[in-house]
N, C-alpha and C positions, 0 to 999 in steps of 0.2 A: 529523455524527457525528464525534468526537474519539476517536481509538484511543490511549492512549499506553501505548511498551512496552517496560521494559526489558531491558538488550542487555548485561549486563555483558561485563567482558572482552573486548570488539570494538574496537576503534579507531575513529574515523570515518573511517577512509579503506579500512576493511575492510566496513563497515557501508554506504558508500557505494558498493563491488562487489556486495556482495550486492542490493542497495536496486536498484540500476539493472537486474539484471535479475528483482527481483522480479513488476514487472508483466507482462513479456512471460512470464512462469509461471506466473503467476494464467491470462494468456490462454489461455494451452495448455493449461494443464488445463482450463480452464473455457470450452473454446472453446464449447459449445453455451448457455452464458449471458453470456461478456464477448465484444463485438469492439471494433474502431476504436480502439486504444490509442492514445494521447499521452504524451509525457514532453517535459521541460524544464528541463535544472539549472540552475541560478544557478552566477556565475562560481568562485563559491569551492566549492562541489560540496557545499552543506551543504540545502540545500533543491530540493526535487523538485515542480515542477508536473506535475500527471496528468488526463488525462483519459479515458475509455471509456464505451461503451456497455452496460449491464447490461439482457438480456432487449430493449425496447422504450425505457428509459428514458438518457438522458446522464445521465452523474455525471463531479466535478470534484474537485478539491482539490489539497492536499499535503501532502507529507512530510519532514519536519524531522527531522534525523542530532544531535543533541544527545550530551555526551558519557553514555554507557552507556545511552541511550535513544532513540528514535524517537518522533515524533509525528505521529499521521497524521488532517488534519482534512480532513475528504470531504464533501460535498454529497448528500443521499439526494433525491431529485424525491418531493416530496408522496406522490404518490399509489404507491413504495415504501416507504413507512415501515413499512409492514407487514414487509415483510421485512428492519427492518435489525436485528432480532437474526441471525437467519440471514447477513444479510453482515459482522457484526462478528465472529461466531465464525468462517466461514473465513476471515477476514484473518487473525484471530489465528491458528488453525490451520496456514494459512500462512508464519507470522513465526514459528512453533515450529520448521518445517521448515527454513527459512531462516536460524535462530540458532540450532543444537543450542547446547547448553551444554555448554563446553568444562572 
């Protein structure tokens, strides 16, 4: 699954604040469907490896700080696919909360 979202107006080193603790918020809000979070920047703070548990299933990817954009490519386990409308709209959902527009 490839989310890509634009971010106008942010910086990447604003986008990168917000970006690092997006996942542990997705967590908490969604403690009764995501646990076991991972995270891992690269030295230059522009790409995020992630990983968590959704429900039963591991999922994996990452996330790429581009300028006025993010892109976020995830791994969905086969026998989720079902539900990856439902997981791409609370991302987005998510990245609305997390980028009002300024």
């Amino acid at each position: 699954m490839k989310i890509e979202y634009n971010i106008p107006n942010y910086t990447k080193a604003e986008a990168y604040i917000i970006i690092d603790d997006f996942l542990n918020n997705l967590v908490s809000e969604h403690s009764d469907l995501v646990s076991n979070p991972s995270k891992t920047w690269n030295a230059s703070k522009d790409k995020m490896d992630f990983g968590f548990k959704v429900m039963v299933f591991n999922t994996s990817g990452n996330i790429q700080l581009l300028e006025e954009k993010i892109v976020l490519d995830g791994k969905v386990p086969f026998l989720a696919t079902s539900l990856s409308g439902t997981i791409e709209k609370t991302i987005r959902a998510n990245l609305e909360k997390a980028f009002p527009k300024k």
